[in-house]
MOPAC internal coordinates of N, CA, C and O (Angstrom, degrees):
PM7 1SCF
backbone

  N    0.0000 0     0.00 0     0.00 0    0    0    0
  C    1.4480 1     0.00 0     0.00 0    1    0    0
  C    1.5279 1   108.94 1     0.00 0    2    1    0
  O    1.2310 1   116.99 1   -49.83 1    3    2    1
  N    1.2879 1   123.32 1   130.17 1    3    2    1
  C    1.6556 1   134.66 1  -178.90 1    5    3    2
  C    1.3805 1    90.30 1   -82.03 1    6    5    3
  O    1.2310 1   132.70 1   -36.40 1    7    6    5
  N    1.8633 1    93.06 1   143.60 1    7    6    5
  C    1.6495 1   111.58 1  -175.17 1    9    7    6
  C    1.8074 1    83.33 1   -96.05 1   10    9    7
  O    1.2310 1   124.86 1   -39.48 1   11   10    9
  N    1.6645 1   108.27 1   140.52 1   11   10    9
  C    1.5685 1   101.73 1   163.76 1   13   11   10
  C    1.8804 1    97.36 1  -124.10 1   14   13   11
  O    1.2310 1   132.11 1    -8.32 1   15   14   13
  N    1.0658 1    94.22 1   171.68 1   15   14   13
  C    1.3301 1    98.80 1  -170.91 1   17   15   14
  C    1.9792 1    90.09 1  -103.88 1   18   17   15
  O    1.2310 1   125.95 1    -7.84 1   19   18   17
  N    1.7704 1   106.17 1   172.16 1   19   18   17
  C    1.2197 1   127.95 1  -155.24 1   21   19   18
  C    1.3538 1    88.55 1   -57.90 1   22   21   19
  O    1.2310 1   106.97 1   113.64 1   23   22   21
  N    1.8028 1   141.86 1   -66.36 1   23   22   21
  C    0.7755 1   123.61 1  -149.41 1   25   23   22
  C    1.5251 1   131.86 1   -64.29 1   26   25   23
  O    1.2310 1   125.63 1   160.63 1   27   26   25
  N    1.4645 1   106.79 1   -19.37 1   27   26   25
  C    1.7026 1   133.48 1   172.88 1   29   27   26
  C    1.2788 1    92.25 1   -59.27 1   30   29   27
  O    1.2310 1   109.19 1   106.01 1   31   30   29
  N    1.2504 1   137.85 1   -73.99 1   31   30   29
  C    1.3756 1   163.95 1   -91.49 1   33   31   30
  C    1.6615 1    69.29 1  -111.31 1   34   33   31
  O    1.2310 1   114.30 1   105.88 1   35   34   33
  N    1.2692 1   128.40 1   -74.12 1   35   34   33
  C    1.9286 1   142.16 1  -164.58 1   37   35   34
  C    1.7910 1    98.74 1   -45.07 1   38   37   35
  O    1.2310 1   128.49 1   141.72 1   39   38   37
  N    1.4085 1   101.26 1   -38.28 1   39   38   37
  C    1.7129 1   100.24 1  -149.34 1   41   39   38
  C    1.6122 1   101.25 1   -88.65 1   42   41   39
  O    1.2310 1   123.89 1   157.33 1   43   42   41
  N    1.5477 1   110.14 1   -22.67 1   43   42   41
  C    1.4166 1   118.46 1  -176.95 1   45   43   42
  C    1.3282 1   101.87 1   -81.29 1   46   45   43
  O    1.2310 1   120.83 1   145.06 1   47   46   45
  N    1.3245 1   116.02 1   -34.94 1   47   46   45
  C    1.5809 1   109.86 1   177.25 1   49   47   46
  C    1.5416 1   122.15 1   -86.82 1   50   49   47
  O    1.2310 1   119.66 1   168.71 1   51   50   49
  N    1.1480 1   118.25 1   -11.29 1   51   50   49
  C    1.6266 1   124.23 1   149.37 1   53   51   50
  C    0.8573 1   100.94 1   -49.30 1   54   53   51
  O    1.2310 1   114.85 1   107.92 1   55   54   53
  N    1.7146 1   127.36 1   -72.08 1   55   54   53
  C    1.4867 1   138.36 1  -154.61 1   57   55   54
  C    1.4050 1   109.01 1   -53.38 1   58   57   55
  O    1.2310 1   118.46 1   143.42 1   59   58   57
  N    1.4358 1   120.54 1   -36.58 1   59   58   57
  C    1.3793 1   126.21 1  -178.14 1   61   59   58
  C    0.9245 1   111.88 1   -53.67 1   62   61   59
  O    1.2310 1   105.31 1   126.72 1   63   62   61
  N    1.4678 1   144.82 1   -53.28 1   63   62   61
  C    1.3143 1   153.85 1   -47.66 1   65   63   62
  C    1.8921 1    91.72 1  -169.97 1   66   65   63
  O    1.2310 1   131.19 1   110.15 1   67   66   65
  N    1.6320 1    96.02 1   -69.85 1   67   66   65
  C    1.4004 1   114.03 1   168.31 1   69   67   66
  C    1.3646 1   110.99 1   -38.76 1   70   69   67
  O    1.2310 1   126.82 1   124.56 1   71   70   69
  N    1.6737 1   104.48 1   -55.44 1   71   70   69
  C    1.5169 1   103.40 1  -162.83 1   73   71   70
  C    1.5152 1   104.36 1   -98.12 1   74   73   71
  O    1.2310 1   109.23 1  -142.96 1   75   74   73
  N    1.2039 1   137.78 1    37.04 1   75   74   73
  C    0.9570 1   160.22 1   157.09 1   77   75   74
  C    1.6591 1   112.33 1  -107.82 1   78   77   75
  O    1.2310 1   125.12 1   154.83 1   79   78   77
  N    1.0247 1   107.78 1   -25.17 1   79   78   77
  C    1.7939 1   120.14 1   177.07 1   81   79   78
  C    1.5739 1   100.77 1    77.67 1   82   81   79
  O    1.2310 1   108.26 1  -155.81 1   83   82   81
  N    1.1273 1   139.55 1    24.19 1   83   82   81
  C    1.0784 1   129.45 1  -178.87 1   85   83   82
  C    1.8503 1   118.80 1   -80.49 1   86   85   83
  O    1.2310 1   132.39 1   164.70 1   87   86   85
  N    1.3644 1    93.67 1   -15.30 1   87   86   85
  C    1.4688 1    98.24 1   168.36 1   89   87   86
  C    1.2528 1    92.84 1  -162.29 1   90   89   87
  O    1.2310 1   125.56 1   -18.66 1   91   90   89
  N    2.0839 1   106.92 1   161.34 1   91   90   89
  C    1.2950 1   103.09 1  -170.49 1   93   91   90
  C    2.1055 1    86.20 1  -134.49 1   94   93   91
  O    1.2310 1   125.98 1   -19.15 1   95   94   93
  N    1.5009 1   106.12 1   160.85 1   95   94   93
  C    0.8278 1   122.88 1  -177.50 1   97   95   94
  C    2.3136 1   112.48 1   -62.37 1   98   97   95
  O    1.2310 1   116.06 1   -67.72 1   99   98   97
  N    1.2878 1   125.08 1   112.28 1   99   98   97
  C    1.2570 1   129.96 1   152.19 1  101   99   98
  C    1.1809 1   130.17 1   -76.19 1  102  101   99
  O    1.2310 1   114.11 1   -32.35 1  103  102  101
  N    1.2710 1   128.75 1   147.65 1  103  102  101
  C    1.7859 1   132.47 1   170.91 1  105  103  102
  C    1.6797 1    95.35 1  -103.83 1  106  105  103
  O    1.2310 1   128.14 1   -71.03 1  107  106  105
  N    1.2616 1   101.93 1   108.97 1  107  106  105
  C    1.5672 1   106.87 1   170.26 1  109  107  106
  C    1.9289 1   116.30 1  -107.41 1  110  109  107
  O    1.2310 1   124.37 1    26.47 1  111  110  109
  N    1.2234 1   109.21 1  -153.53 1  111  110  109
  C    1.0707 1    83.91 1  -166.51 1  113  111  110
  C    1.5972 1   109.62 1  -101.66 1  114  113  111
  O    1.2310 1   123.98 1     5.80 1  115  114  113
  N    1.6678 1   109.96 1  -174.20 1  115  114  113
  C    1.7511 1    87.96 1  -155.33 1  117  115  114
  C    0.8993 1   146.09 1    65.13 1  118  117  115
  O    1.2310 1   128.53 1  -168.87 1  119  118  117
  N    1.4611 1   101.18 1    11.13 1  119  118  117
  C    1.6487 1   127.12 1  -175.67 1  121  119  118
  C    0.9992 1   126.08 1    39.02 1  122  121  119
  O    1.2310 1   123.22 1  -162.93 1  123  122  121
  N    1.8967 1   111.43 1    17.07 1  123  122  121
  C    1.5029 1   107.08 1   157.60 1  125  123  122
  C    1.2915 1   119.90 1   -71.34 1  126  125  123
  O    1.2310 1   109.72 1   -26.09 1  127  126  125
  N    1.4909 1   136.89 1   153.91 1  127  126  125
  C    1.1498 1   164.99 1   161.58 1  129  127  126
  C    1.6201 1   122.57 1   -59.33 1  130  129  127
  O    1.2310 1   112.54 1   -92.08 1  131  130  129
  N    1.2912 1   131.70 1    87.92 1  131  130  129
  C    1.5298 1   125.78 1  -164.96 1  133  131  130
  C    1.4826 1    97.63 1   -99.23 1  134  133  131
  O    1.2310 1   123.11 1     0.63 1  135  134  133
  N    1.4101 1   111.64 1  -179.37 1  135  134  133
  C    1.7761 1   125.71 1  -170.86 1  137  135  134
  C    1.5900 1    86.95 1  -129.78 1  138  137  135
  O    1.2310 1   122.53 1   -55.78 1  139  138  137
  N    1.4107 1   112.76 1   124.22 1  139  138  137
  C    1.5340 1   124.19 1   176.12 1  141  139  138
  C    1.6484 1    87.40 1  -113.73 1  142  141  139
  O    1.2310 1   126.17 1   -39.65 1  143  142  141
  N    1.7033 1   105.75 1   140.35 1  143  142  141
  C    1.1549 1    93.83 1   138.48 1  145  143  142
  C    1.4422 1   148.67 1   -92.30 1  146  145  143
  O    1.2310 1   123.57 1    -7.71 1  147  146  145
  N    1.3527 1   110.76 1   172.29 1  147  146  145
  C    1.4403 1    98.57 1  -179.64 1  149  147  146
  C    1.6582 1   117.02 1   -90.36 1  150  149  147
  O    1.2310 1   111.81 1   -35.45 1  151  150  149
  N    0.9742 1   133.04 1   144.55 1  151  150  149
  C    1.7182 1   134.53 1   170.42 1  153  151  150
  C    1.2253 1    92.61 1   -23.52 1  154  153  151
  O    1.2310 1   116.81 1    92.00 1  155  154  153
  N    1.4019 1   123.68 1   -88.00 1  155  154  153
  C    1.8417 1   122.80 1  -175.97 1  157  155  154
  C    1.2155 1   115.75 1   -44.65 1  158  157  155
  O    1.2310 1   115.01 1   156.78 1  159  158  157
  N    1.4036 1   127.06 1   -23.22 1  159  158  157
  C    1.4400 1   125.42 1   171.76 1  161  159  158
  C    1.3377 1   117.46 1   -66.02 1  162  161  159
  O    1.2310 1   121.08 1   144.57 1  163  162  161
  N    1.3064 1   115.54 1   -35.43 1  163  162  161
  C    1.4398 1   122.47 1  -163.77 1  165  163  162
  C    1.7406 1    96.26 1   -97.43 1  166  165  163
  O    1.2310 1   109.68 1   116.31 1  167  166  165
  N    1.1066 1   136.96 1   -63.69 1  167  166  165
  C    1.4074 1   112.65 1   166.55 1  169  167  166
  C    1.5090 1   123.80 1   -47.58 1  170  169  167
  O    1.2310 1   113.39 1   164.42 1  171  170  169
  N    1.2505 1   130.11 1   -15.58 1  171  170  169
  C    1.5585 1   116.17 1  -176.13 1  173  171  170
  C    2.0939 1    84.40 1   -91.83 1  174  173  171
  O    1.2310 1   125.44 1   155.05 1  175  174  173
  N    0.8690 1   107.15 1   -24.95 1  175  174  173
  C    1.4266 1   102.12 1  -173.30 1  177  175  174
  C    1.6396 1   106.75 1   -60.17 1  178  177  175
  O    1.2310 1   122.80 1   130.55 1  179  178  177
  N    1.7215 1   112.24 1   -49.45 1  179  178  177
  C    1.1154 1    89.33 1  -161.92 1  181  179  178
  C    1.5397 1   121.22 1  -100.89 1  182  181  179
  O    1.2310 1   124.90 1  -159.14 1  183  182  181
  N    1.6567 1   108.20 1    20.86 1  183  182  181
  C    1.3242 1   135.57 1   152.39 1  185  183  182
  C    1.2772 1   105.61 1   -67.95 1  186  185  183
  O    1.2310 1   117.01 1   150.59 1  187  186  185
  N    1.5341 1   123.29 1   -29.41 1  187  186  185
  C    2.0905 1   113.81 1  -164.47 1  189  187  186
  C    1.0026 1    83.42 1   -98.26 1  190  189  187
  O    1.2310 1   100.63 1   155.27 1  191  190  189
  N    1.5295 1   152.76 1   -24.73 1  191  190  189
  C    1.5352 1   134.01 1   174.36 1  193  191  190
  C    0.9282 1   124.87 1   -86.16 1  194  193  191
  O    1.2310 1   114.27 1   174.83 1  195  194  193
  N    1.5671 1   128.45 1    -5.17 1  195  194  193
  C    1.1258 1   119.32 1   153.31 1  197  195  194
  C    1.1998 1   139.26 1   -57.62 1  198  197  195
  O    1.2310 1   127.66 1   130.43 1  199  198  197
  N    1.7802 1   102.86 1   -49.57 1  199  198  197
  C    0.9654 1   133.77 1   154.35 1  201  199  198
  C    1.4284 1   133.23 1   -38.74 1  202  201  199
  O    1.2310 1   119.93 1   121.89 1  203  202  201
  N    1.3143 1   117.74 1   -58.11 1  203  202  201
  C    1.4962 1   117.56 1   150.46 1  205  203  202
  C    1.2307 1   131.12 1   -71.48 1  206  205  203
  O    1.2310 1   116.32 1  -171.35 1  207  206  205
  N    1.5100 1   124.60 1     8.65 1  207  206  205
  C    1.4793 1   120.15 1   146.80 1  209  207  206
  C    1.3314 1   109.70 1   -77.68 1  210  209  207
  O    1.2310 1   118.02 1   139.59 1  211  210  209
  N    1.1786 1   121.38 1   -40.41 1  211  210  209
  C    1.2433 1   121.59 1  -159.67 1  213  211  210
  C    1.5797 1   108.97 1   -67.92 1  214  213  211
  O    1.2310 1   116.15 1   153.77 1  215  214  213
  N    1.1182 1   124.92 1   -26.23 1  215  214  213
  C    1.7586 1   145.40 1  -175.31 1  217  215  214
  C    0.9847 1    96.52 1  -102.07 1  218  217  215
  O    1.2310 1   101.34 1   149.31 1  219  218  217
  N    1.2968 1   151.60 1   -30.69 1  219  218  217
  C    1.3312 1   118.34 1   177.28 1  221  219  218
  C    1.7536 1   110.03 1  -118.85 1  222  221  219
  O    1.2310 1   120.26 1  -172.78 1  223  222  221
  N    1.8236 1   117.12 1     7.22 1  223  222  221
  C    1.1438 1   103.11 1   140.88 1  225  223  222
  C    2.1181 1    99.70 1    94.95 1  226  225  223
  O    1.2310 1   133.42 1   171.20 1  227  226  225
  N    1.2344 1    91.66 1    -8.80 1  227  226  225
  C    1.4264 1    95.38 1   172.43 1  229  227  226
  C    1.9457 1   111.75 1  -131.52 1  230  229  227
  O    1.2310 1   138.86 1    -1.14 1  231  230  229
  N    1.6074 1    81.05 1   178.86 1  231  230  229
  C    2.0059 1    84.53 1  -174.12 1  233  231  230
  C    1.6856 1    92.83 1   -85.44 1  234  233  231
  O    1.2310 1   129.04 1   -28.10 1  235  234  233
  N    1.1211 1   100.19 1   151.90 1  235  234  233
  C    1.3901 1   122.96 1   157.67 1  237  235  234
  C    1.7285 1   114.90 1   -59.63 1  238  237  235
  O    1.2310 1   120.36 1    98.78 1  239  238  237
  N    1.2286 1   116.92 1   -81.22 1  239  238  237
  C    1.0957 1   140.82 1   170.42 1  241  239  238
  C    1.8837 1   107.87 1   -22.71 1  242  241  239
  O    1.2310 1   122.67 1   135.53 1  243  242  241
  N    1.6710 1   112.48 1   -44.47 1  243  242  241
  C    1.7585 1   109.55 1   161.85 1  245  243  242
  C    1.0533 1   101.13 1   -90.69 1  246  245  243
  O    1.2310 1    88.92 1  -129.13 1  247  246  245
  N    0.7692 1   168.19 1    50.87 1  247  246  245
  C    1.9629 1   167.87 1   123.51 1  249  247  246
  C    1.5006 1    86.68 1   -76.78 1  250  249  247
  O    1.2310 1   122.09 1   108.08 1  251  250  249
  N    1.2099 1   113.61 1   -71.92 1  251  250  249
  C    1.3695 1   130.42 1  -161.36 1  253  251  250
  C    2.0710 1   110.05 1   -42.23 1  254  253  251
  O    1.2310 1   146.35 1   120.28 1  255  254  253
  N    1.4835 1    66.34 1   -59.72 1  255  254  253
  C    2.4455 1    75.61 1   175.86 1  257  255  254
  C    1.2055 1   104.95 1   -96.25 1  258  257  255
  O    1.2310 1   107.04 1  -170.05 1  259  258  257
  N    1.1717 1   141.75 1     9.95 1  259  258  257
  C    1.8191 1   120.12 1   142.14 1  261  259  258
  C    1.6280 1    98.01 1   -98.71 1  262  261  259
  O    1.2310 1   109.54 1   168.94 1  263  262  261
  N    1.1916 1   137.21 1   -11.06 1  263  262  261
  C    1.7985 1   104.16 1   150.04 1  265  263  262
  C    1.5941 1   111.90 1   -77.14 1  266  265  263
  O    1.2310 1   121.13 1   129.41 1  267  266  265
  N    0.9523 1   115.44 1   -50.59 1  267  266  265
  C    1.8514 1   110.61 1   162.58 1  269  267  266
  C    1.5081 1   107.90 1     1.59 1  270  269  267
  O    1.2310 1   134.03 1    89.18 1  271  270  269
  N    1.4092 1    90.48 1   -90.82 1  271  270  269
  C    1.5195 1   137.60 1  -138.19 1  273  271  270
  C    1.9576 1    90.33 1   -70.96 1  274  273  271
  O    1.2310 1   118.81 1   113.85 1  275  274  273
  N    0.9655 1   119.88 1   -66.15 1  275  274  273
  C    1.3002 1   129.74 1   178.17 1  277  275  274
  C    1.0990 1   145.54 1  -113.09 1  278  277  275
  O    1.2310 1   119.00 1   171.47 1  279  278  277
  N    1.4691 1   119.50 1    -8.53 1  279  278  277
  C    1.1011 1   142.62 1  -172.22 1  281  279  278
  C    1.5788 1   123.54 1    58.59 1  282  281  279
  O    1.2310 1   118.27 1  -134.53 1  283  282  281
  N    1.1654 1   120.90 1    45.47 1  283  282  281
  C    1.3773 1   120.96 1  -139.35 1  285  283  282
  C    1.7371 1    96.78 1  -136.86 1  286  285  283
  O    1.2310 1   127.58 1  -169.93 1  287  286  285
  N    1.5125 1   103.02 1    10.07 1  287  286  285
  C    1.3398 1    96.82 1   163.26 1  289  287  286
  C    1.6353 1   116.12 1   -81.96 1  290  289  287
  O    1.2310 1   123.66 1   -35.70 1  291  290  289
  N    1.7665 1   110.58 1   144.30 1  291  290  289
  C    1.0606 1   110.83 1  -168.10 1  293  291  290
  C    1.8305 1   111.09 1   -70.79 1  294  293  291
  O    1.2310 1   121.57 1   -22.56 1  295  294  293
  N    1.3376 1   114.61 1   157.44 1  295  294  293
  C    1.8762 1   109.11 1  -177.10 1  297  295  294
  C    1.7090 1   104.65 1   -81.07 1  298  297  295
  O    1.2310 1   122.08 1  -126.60 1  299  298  297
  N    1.4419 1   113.62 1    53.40 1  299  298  297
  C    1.3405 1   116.30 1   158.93 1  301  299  298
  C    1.3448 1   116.65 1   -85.17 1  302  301  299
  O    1.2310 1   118.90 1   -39.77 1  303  302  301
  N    1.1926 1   119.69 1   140.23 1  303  302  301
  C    1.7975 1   124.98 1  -136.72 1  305  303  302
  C    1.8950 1    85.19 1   -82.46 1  306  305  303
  O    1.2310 1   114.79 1   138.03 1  307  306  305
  N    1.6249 1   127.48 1   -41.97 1  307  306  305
  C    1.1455 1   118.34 1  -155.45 1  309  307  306
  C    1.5350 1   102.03 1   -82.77 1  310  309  307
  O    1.2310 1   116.03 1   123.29 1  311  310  309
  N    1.5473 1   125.15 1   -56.71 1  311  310  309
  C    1.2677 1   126.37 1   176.39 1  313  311  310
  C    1.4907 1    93.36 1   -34.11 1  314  313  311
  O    1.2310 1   116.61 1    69.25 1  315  314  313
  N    1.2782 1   124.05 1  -110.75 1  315  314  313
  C    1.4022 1   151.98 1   177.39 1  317  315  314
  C    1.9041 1    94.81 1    18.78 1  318  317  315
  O    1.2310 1   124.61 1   101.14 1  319  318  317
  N    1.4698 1   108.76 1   -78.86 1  319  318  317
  C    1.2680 1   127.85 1   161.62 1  321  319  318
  C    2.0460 1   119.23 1   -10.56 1  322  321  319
  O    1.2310 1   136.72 1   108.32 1  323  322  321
  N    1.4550 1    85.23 1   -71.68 1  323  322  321
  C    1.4194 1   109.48 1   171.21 1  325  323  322
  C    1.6948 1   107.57 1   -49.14 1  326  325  323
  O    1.2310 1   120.99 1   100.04 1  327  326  325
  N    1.2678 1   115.72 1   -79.96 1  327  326  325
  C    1.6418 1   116.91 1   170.19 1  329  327  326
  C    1.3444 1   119.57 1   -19.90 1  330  329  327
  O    1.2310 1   123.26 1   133.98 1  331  330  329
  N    1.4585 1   111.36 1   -46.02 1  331  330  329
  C    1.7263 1   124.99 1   179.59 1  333  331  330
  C    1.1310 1   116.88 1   -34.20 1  334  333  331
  O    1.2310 1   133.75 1   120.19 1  335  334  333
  N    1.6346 1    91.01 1   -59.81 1  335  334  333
  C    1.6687 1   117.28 1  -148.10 1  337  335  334
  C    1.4857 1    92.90 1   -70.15 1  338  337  335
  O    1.2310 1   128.22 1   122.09 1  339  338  337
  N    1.3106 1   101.77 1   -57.91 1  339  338  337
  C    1.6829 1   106.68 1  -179.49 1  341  339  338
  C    1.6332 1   102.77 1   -34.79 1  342  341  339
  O    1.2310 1   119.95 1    99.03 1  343  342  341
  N    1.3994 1   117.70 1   -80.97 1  343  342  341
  C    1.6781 1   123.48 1  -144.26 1  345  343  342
  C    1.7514 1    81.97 1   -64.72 1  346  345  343
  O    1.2310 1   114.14 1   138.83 1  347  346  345
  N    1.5587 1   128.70 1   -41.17 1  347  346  345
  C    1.5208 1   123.20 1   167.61 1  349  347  346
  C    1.6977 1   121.98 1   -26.22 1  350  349  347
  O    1.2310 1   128.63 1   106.93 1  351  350  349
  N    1.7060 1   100.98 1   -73.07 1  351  350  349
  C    1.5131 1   126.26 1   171.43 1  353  351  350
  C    1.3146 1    96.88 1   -28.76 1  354  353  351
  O    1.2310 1   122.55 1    97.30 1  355  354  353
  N    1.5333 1   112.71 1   -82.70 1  355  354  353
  C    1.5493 1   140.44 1  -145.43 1  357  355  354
  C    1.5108 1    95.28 1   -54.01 1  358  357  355
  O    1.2310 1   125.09 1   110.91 1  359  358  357
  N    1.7187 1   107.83 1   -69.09 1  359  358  357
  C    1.9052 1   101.70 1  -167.10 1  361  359  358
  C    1.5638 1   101.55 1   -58.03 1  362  361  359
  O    1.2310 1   119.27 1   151.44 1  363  362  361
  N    1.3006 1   119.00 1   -28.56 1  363  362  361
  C    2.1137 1   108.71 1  -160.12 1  365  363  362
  C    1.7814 1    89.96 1   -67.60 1  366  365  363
  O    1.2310 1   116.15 1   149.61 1  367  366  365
  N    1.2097 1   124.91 1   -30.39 1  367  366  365
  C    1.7892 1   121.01 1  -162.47 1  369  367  366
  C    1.1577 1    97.55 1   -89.24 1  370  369  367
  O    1.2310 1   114.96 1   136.46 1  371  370  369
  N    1.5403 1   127.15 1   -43.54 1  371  370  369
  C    1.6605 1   108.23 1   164.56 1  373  371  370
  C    1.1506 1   145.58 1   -43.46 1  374  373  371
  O    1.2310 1   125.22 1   134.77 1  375  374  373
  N    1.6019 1   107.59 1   -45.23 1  375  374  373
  C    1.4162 1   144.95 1   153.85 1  377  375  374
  C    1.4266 1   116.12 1   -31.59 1  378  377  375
  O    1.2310 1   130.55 1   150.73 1  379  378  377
  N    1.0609 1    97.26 1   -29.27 1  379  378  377
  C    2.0181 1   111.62 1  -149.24 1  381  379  378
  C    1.6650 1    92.68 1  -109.06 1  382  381  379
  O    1.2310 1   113.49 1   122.01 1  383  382  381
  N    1.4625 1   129.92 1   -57.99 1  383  382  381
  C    0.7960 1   147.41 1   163.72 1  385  383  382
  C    2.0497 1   114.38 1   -31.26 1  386  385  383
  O    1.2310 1   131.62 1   104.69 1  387  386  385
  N    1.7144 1    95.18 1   -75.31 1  387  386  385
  C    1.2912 1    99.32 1   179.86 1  389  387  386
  C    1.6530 1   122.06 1   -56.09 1  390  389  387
  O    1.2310 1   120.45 1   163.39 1  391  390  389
  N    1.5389 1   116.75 1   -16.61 1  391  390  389
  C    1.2653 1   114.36 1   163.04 1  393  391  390
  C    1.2689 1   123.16 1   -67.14 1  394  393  391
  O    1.2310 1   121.72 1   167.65 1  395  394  393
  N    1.3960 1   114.32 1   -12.35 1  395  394  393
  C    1.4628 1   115.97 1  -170.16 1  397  395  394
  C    1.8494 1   116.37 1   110.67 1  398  397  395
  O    1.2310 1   122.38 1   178.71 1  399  398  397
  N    1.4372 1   113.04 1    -1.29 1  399  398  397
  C    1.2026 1   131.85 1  -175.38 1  401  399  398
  C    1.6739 1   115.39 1   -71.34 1  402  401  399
  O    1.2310 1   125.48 1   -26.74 1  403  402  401
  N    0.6415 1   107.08 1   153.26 1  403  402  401
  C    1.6455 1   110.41 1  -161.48 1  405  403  402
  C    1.7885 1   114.63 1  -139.17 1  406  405  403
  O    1.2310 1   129.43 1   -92.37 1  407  406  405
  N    1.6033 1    99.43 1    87.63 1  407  406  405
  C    1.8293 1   105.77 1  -172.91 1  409  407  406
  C    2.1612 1   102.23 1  -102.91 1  410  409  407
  O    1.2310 1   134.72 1   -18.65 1  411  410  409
  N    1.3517 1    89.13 1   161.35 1  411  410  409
  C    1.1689 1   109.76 1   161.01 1  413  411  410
  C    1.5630 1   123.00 1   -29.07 1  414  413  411
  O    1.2310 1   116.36 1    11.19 1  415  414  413
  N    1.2727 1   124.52 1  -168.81 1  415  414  413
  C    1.5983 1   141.04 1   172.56 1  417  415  414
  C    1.8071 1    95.49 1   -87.12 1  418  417  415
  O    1.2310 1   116.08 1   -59.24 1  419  418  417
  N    1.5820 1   125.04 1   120.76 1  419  418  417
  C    1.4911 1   134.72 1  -178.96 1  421  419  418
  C    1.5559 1    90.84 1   -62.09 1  422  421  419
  O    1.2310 1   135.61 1   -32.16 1  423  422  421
  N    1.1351 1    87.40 1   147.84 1  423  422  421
  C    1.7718 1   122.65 1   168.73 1  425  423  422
  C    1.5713 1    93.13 1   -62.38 1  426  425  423
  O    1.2310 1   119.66 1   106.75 1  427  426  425
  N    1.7351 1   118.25 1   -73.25 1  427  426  425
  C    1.4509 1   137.72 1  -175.18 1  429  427  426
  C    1.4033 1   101.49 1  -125.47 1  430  429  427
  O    1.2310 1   127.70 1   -10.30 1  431  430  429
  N    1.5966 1   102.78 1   169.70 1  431  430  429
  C    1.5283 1   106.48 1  -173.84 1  433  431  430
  C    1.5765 1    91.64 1  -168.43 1  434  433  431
  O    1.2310 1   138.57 1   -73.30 1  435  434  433
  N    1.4638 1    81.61 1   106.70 1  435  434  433
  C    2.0009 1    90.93 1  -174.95 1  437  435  434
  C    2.1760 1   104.32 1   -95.17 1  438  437  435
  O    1.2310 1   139.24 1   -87.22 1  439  438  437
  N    0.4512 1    80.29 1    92.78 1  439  438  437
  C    1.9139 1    91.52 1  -177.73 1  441  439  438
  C    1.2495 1    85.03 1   -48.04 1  442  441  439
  O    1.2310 1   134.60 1   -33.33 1  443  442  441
  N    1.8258 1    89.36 1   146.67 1  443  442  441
  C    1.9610 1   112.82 1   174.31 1  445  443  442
  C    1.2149 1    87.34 1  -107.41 1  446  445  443
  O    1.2310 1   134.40 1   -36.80 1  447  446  445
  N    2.1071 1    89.76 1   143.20 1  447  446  445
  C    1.6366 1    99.89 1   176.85 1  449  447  446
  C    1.4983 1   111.29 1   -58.89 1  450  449  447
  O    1.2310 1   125.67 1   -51.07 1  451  450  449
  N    1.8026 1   106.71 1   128.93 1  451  450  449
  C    1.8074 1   110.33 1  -176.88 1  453  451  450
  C    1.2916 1   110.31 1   117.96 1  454  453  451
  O    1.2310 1   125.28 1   171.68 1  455  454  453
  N    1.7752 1   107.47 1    -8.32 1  455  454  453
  C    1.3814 1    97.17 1  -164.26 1  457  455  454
  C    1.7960 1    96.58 1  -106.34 1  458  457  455
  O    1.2310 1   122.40 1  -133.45 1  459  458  457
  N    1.6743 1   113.01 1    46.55 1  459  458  457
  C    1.3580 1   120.28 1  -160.23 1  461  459  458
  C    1.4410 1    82.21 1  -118.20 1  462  461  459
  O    1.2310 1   122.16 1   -16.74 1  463  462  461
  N    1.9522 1   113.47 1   163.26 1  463  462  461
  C    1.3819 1   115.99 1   154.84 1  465  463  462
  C    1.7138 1   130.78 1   -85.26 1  466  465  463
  O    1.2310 1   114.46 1    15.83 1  467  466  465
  N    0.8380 1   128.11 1  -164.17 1  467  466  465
  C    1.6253 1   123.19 1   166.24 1  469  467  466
  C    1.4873 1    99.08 1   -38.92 1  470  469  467
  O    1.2310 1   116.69 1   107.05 1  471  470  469
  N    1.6927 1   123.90 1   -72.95 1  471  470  469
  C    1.1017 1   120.20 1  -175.98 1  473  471  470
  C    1.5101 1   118.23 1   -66.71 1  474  473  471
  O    1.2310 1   105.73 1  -145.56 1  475  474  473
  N    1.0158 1   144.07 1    34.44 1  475  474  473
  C    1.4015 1   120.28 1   167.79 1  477  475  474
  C    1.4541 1   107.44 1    98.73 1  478  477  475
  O    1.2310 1   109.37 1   158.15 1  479  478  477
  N    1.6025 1   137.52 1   -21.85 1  479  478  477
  C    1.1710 1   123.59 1  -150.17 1  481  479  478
  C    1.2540 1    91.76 1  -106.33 1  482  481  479
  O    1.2310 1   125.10 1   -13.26 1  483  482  481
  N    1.4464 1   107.81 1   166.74 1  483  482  481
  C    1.7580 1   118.96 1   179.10 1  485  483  482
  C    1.4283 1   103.74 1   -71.93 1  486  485  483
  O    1.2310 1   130.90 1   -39.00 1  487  486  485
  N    1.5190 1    96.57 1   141.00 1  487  486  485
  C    1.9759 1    85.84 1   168.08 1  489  487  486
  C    1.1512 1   136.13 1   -72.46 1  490  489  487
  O    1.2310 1   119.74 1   -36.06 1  491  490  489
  N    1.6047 1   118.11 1   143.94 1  491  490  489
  C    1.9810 1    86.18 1   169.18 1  493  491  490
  C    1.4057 1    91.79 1  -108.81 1  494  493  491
  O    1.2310 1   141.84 1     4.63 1  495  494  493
  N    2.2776 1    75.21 1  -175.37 1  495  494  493
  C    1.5385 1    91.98 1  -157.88 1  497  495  494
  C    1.2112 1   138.19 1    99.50 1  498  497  495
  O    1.2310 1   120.10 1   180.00 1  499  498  497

């Protein structure tokens, strides 16, 4: 089996993803190119993260903020994967939200640094 490094590992799992329809390519502005998901993307998503917590025994959501935070997650294809979906999940419901959009109870919910109280805790609300 060939070792690939993170960024292979990122681009194959986009690729999946696409051709899976789970998200489709946007023209934003600056003429960069963003990944929306799709409605079916985001429920099969947060069925595969369940699922891959459950098999590999950890949260999604810390996969997710120690690649953040440091980049120091290892280029194992499933972790790595898992992290995606999360910072994936997390920005498409913000996104969705800040338009005025109105979803269900989150699968995961990775807090932006700031989004803590005096003590440390996430805010609600």
């Amino acid at each position: 089996m060939e070792l690939k490094d993170k960024d292979q590992l990122r681009n194959e799992i986009l690729q999946s993803w696409l051709r899976s329809a789970w998200v489709y390519p946007v023209q934003g502005p600056g003429e960069r190119t963003y990944l929306r998901l799709t409605p079916g993307g985001r429920l099969k998503m947060r069925r595969r993260i369940g699922e891959l917590e459950k098999t590999l025994g950890v949260e999604g959501e810390e996969l997710a903020r120690q690649e953040e935070e440091d980049g120091s997650l290892p280029a194992e294809r499933d972790r790595l994967e898992l992290a995606m979906m999360v910072q994936a999940y997390t920005s498409e419901r913000r996104f969705i939200e800040s338009q005025g959009g109105s979803l269900g109870t989150p699968a995961v919910t990775l807090e932006e640094p700031g989004d803590e109280d005096a003590e440390g805790q996430p805010r609600q609300g």
